[in-house]
C-alpha positions as CSV (number, residue, x, y, z in Angstrom):
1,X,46.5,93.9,119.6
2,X,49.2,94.8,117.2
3,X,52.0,96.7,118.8
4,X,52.4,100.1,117.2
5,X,54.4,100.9,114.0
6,X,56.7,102.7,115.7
7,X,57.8,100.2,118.2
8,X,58.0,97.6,115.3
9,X,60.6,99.7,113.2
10,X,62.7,100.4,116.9
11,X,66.2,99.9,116.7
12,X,67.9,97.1,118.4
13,X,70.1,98.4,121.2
14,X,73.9,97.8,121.6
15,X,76.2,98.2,124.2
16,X,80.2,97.9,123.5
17,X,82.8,97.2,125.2
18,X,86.5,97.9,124.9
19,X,85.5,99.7,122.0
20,X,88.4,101.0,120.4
21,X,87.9,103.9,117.8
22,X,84.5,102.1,116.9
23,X,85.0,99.5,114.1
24,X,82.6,97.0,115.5
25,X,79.9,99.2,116.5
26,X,80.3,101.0,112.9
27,X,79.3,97.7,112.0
28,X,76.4,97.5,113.8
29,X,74.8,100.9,113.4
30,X,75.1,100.3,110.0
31,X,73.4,97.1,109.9
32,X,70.3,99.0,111.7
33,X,71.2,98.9,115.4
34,X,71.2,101.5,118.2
35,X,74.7,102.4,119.9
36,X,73.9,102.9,123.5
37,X,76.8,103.1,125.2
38,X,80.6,102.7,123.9
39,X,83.2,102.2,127.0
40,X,86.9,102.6,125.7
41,X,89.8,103.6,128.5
42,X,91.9,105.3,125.5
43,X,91.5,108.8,125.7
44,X,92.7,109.5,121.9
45,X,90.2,106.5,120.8
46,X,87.2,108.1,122.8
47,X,87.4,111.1,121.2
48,X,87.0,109.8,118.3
49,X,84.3,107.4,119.2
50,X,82.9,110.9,120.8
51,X,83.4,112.7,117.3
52,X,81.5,109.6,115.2
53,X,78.9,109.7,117.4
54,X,78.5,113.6,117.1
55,X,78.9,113.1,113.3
56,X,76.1,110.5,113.0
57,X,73.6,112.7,115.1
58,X,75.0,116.0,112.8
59,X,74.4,114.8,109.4
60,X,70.9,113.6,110.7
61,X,70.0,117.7,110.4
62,X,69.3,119.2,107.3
63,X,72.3,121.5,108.0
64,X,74.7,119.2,109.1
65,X,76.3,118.6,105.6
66,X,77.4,122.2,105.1
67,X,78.9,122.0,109.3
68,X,80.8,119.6,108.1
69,X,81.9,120.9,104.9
70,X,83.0,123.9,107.1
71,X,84.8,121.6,109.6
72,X,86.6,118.9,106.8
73,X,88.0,121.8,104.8
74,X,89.1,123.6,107.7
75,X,87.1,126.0,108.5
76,X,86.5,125.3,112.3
77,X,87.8,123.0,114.7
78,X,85.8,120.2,117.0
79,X,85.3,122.4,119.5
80,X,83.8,125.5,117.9
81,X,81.7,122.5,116.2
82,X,80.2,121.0,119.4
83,X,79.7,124.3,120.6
84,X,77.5,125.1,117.2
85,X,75.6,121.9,117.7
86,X,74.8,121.6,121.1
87,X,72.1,118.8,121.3
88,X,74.6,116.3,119.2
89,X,77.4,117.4,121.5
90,X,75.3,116.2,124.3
91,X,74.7,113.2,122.5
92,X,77.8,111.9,122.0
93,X,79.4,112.7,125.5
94,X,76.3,110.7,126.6
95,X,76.5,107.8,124.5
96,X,80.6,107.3,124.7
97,X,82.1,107.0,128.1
98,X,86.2,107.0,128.7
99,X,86.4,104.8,131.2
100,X,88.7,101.4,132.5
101,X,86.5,97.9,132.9
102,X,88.4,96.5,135.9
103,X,89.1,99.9,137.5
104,X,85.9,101.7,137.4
105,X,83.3,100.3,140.5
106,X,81.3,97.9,139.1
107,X,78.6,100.0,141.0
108,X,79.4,102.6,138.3
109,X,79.4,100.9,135.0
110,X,76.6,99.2,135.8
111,X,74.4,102.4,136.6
112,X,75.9,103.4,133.3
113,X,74.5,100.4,131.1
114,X,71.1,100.1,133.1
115,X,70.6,103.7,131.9
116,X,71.2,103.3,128.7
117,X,69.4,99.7,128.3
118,X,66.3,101.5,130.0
119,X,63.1,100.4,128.4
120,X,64.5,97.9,126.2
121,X,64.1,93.7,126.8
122,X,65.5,93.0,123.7
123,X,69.4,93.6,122.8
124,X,73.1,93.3,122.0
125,X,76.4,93.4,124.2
126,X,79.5,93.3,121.9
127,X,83.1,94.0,122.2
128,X,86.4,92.4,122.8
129,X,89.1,92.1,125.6
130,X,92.3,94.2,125.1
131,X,94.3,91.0,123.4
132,X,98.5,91.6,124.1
133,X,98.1,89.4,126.3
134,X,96.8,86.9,124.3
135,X,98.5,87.7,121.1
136,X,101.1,85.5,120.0
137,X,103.9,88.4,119.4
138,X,102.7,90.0,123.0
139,X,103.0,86.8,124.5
140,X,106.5,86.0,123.4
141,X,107.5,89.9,124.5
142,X,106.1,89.4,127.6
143,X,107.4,86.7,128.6
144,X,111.1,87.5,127.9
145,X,110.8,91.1,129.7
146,X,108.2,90.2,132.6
147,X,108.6,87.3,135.4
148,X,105.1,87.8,136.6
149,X,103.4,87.4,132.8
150,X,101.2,85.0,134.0
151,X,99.7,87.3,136.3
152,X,99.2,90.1,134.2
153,X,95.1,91.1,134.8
154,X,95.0,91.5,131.2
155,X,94.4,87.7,130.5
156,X,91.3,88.3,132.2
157,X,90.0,91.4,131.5
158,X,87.7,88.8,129.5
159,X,86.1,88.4,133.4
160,X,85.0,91.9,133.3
161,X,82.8,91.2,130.0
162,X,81.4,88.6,131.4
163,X,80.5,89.3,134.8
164,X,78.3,92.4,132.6
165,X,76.8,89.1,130.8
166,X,75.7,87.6,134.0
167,X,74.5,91.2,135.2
168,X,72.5,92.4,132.9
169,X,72.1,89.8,130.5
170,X,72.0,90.8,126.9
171,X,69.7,88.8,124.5
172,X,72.7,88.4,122.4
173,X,76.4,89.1,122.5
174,X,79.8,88.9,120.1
175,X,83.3,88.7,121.6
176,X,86.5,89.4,119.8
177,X,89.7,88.8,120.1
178,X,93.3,87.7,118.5
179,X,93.7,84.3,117.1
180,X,96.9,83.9,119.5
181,X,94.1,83.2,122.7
182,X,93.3,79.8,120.7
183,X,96.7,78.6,121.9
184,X,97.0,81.1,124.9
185,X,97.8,78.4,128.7
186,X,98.1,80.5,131.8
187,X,99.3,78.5,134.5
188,X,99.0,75.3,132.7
189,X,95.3,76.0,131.6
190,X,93.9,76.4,128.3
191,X,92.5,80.1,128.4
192,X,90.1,79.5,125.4
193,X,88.4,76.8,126.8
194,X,88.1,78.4,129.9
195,X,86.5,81.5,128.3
196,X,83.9,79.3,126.4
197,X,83.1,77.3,129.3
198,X,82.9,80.6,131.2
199,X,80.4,82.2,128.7
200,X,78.0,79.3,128.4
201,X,77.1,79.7,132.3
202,X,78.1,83.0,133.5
203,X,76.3,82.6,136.9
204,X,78.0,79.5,137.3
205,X,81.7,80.8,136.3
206,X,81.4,83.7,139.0
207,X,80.2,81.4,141.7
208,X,77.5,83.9,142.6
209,X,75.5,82.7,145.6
210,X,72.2,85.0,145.8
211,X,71.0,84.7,142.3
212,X,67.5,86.9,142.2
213,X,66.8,86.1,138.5
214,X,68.3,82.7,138.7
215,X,70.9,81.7,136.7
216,X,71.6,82.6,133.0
217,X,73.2,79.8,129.8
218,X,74.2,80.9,126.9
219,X,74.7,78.6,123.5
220,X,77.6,79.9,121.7
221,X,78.1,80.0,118.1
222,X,80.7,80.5,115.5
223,X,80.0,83.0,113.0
224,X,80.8,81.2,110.2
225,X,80.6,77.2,110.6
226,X,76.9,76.5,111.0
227,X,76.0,73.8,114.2
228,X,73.3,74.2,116.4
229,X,75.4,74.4,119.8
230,X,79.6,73.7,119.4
231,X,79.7,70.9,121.7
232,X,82.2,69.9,124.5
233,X,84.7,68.7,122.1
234,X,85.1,71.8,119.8
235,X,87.9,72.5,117.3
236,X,89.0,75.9,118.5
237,X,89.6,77.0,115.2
238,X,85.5,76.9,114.5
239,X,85.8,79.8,116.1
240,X,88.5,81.3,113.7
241,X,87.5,84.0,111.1
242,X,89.9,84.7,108.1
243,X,88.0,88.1,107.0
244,X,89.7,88.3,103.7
245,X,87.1,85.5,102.6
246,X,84.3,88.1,103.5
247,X,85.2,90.7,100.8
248,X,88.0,92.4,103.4
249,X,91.1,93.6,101.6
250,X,92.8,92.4,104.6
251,X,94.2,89.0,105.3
252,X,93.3,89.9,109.2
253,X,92.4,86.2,111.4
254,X,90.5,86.8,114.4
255,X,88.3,85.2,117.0
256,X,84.9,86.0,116.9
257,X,82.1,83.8,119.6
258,X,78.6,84.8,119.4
259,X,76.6,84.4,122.5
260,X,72.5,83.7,122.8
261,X,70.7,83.6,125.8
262,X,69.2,79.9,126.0
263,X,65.4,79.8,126.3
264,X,64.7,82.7,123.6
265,X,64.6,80.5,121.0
266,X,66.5,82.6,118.6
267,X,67.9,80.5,115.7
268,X,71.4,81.6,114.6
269,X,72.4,82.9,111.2
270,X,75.6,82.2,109.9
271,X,78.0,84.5,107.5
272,X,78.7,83.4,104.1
273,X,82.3,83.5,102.4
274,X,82.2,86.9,99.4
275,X,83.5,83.7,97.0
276,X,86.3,86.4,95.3
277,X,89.1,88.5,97.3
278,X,89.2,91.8,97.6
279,X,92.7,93.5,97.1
280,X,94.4,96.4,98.0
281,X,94.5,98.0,94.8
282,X,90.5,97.6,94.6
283,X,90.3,100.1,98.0
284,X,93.2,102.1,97.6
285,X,94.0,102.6,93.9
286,X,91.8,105.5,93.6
287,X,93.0,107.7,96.3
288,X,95.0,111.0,95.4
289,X,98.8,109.8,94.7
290,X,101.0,111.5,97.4
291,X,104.7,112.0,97.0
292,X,106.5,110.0,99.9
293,X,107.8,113.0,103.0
294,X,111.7,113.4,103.5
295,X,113.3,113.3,107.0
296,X,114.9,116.7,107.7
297,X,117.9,115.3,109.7
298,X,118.6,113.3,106.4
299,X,120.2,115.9,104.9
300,X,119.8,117.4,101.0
301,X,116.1,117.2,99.8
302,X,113.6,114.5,98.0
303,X,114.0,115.7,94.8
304,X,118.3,115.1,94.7
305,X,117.6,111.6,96.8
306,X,115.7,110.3,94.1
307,X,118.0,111.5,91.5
308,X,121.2,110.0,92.9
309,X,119.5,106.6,93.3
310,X,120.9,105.6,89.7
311,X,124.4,106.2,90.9
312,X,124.1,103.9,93.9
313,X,126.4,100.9,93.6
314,X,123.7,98.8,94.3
315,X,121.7,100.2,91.3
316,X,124.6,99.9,89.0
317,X,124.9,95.9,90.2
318,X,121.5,95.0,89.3
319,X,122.5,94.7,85.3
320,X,123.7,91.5,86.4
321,X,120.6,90.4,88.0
322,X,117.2,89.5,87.4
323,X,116.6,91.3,84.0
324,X,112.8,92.1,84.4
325,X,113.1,93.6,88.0
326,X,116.3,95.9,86.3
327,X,113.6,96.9,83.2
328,X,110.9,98.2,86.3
329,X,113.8,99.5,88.2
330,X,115.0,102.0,84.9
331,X,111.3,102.6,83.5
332,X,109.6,103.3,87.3
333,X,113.3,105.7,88.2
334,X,112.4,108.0,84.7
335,X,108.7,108.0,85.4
336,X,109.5,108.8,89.3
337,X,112.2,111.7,88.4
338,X,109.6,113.5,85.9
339,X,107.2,114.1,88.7
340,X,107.2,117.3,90.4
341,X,107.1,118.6,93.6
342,X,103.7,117.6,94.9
343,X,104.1,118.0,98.4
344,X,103.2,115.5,101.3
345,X,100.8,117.4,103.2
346,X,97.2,116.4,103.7
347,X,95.0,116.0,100.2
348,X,91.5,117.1,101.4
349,X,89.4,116.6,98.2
350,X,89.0,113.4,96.6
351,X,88.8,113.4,92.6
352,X,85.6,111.2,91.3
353,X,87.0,107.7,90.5
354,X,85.3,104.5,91.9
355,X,87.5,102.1,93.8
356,X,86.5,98.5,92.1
357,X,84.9,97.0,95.1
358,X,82.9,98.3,98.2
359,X,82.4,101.5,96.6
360,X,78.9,102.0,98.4
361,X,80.0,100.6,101.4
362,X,82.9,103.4,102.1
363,X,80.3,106.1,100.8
364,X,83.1,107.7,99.1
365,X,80.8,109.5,95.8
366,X,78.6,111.3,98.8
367,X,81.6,112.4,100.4
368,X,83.8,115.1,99.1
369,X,87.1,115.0,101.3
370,X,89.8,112.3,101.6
371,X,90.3,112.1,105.5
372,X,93.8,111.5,107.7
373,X,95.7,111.0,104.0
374,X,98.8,112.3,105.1
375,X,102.5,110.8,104.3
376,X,105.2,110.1,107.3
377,X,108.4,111.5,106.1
378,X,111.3,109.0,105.4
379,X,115.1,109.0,105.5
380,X,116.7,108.9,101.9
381,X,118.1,105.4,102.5
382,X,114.7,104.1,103.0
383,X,112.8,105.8,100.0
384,X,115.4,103.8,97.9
385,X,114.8,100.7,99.8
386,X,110.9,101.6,99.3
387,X,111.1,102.2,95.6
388,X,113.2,99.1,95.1
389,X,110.5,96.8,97.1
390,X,107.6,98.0,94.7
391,X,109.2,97.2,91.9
392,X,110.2,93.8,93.5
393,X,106.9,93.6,93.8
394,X,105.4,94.6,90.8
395,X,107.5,92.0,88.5
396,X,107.4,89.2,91.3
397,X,103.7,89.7,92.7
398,X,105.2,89.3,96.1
399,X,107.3,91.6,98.6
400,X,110.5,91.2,99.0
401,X,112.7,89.4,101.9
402,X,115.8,91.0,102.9
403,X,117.5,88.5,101.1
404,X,115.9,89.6,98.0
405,X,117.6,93.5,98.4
406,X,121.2,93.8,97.4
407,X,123.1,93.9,100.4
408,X,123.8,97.4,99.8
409,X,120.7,98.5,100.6
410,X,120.3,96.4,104.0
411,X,119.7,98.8,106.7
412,X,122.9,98.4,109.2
413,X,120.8,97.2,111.8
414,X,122.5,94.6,114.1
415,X,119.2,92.1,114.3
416,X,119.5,92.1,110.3
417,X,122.2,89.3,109.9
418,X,123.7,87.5,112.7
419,X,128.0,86.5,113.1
420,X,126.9,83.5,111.1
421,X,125.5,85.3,108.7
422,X,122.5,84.2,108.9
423,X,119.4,86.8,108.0
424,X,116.8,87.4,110.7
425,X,113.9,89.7,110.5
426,X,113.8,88.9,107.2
427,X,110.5,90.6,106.7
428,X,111.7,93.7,107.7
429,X,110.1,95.6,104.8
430,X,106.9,94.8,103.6
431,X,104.9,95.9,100.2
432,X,101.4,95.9,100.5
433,X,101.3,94.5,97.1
434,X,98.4,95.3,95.3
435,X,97.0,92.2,93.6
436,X,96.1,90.7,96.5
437,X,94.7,91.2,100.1
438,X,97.2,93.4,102.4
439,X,98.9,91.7,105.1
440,X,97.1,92.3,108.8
441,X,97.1,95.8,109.7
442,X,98.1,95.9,113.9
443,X,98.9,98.7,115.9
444,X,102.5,98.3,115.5
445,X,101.9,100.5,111.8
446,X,102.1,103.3,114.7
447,X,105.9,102.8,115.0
448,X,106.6,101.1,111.8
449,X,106.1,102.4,108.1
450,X,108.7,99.4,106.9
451,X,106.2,96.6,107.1
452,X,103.5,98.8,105.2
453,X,105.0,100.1,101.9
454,X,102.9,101.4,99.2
455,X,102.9,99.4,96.4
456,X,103.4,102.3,93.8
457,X,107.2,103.1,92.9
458,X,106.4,106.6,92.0
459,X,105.0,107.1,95.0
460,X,107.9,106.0,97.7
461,X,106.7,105.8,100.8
462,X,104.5,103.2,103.8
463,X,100.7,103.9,103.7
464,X,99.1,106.2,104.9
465,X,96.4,106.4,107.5
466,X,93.5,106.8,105.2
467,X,94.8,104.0,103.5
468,X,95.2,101.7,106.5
469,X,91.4,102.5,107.2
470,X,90.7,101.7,103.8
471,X,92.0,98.1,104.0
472,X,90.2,98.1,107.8
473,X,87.2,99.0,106.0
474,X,86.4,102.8,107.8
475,X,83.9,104.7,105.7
476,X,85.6,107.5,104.2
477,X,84.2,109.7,107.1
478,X,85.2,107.8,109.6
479,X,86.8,110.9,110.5
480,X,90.0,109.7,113.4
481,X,91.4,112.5,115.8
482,X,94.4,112.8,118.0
483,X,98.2,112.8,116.5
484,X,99.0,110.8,113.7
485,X,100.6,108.3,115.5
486,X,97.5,107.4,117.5
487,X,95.1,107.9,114.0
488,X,97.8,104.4,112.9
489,X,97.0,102.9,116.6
490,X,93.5,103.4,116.6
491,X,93.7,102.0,113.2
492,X,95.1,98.7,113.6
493,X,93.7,98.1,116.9
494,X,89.8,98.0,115.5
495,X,87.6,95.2,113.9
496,X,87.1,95.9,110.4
497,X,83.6,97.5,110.3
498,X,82.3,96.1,106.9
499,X,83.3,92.3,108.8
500,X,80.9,93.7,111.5
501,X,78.2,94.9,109.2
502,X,77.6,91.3,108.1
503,X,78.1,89.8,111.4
504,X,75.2,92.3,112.5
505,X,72.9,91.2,109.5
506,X,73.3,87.9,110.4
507,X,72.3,88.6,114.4
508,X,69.7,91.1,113.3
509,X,68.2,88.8,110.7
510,X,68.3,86.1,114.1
511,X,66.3,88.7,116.2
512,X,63.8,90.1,113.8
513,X,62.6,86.2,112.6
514,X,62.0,85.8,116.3
């Protein structure tokens, strides 16, 4: 007998771990899956896993467009929201859970999941490792500041992932991570090939010596070069996905494994490259134009700092330089100075224009307020050395090096040149130049505007939040809470959703052909 319609059109359930803000579950629940369970230590990143998940329940109602309304343009706060929607309230505190894999009793997380999973035979376990430790800048921190870096627990937090493998066994699962744990060696061993040979047979890897179920093998898969199993002698980069050939304004490289349960018989799918890039001017061109903020401490105001710009002795040098970059320069400076006063606070409603790509994707024509599009305020030194870069950028197509500024406008910074005078850190400002995928946006655009500059002159300033989630790929209510500083954290720490929407087609094409 057929099974009922009903249980035919059921959503396949996902649990995710070290889920950040959300970016990879986005994905899936886009793609037609069932969040059951999020578990992210991060208190600023749960609440706004806990918020997404309220949101998605909310705009289910007939009503809950006109809540939010209320909510977006200011009219209430989150908590006089939950309290006006109860039953989503409950929702999302149910299905988002603050809580540390490796700290919490394993007693405890896995009461947690069982509930969640109860009822269903069929489902997904994604999610990724916290990755300094694996990350190639992390690792080179680390192991200048800490004697015992090859002991930190966070090389294998991948262990806590994987003894929930062996426990509860999902049909299928996705692990992310940096591309830095391709090369990672603790103690003389390869980490990667540890974790793959790990995942394959997670009974095996725990040594676990009462097995009631017996044991469990998984094949693994790359997500984008098709084999049937990746043999013993694997290239680790199969496993390497540049996501800027998948239609992601982002030129963001990271290790994605997928995981099936052997003896299910499910065939895997693999992801095919967008064949065109996706740049930063086609997700961010459209947004409302923000003049750039103005550190207090910096003395005088915006206006006069961009007016005295032309007296600088480094603006007056540049007749003698490259001639087209001294044309922009002039042109962008009287364009620039014409422009009043617009303020840098947020810009809540969005005008009507359609980005060139992904427009459906980030929902933006069903959504009338521009989210977390805020400016950071900037000393007057910088907004010269901002405006100066987007030019640069505009007549060379690429961002400057500090060897490309006049030395007037190096910042007197004593990592800048050494006693040989020899420039270091010669990326230290970075336009996101707009013909072309942005560089990789990391949770250090938290600290650090410098290696995120607009690439508008007339606008001055580093990106803004909403902008950072554009180039991640948020939808445009992806709503993120918390100070700004974590909204940029949050930001760069998360897997570009619209990367995990495809991945999620590809497993949920997998599943519904078996």
């Amino acid at each position: 007998m057929s099974p009922p319609v009903k249980n035919r059109k059921r959503k396949i359930p996902i649990i995710d771990l070290f889920a950040g803000p959300g970016g990879l579950g986005e994905g899936f629940a886009q793609a037609g899956f069932e969040i059951r369970l999020s578990i992210e230590c991060d208190t600023q990143a749960h609440q706004t896993l806990q918020f997404r998940s309220f949101f998605r329940e909310l705009m289910k109602g007939a009503k809950g467009g006109d809540a939010a309304n209320d909510f977006f343009s200011g009219g209430a706060n989150i908590e006089e929201l939950f309290k006006a929607s109860p039953d989503q309230a409950e929702h999302a505190r149910n299905e988002t859970w603050c809580a540390r894999l490796g700290s919490t009793p394993d007693r405890e997380v896995d009461e947690r999941i069982g509930n969640a999973l109860r009822g269903s035979s069929k489902w997904a376990l994604i999610g990724g490792p916290p990755c300094q430790a694996y990350s190639l800048v992390g690792r080179a921190r680390m192991r200048g500041s800490n004697p015992a870096f090859e002991d930190d627990h966070r090389h294998f937090l991948y262990k806590e992932y994987l003894r929930i493998v062996e426990k509860h066994r999902p049909t299928v699962f996705v692990m992310e991570n940096v591309k830095g744990i391709l090369s990672a060696n603790v103690k003389e061993t390869a980490i990667f090939a540890q974790i793959l040979s790990d995942l394959r047979a997670p009974t095996k890897a725990l040594k676990r010596r009462s097995i009631s179920d017996g044991e469990v093998e998984y094949e693994l898969h790359s997500i984008s070069v098709s084999s049937d199993t990746l043999r013993e002698d694997f290239e680790p980069k199969q496993f390497l996905v540049r996501a800027e050939e998948f239609g992601i304004p982002q030129r963001r490289h990271r290790v994605f494994i997928v995981g099936i349960r052997k003896g299910t018989g499910i065939k895997m799918n693999y992801l095919k490259p967008s064949g065109s890039l996706t740049t930063v001017n086609d997700v961010i061109g459209d947004l409302p134009k923000l003049r750039s903020g103005f550190s207090r401490n910096s003395g005088g105001d915006w206006v006069a700092a961009i007016g005295s710009m032309r007296l600088q002795s480094w603006f007056r040098s540049m007749a003698k330089g490259d001639p087209e970059l001294v044309q922009m320069l002039d042109f962008e400076l009287r364009q620039l100075q014409q422009i009043q006063n617009n303020g840098c606070n947020i810009s809540r409603v969005r005008n009507r224009n359609k980005t060139k790509k992904l427009d459906e994707w980030y929902g933006k024509m069903n959504f009338p307020f521009i989210l977390n599009h805020e400016c950071r305020n900037h000393m007057a030194s910088d907004l010269q050395r901002y405006f100066y870069a987007a030019c640069y950028s505009k007549v060379h197509f690429k961002s400057p090096k500090i060897s490309d500024f006049p030395p007037a406008l190096w910042p007197a910074h004593k990592n800048v040149h050494n006693t040989e005078e020899k420039v270091i850190f010669d990326d230290r400002f970075r336009v996101q130049c707009e013909n072309g995928p942005s560089s990789t946006v990391v949770s250090h655009i938290s600290k650090d505007g410098h290696y995120y500059i607009h690439p508008d002159p007339r606008q001055c300033r580093s990106l803004t939040v909403r902008e950072a989630a554009r180039l991640q790929t948020f939808p445009d209510d992806y709503f993120f809470t918390g100070p700004r500083t974590a909204q940029f954290h949050q930001v760069g720490n998360a897997v570009p959703p619209y990367l995990a929407f495809q991945i999620a087609t590809a497993l949920k094409k997998s599943l519904s052909e078996k």
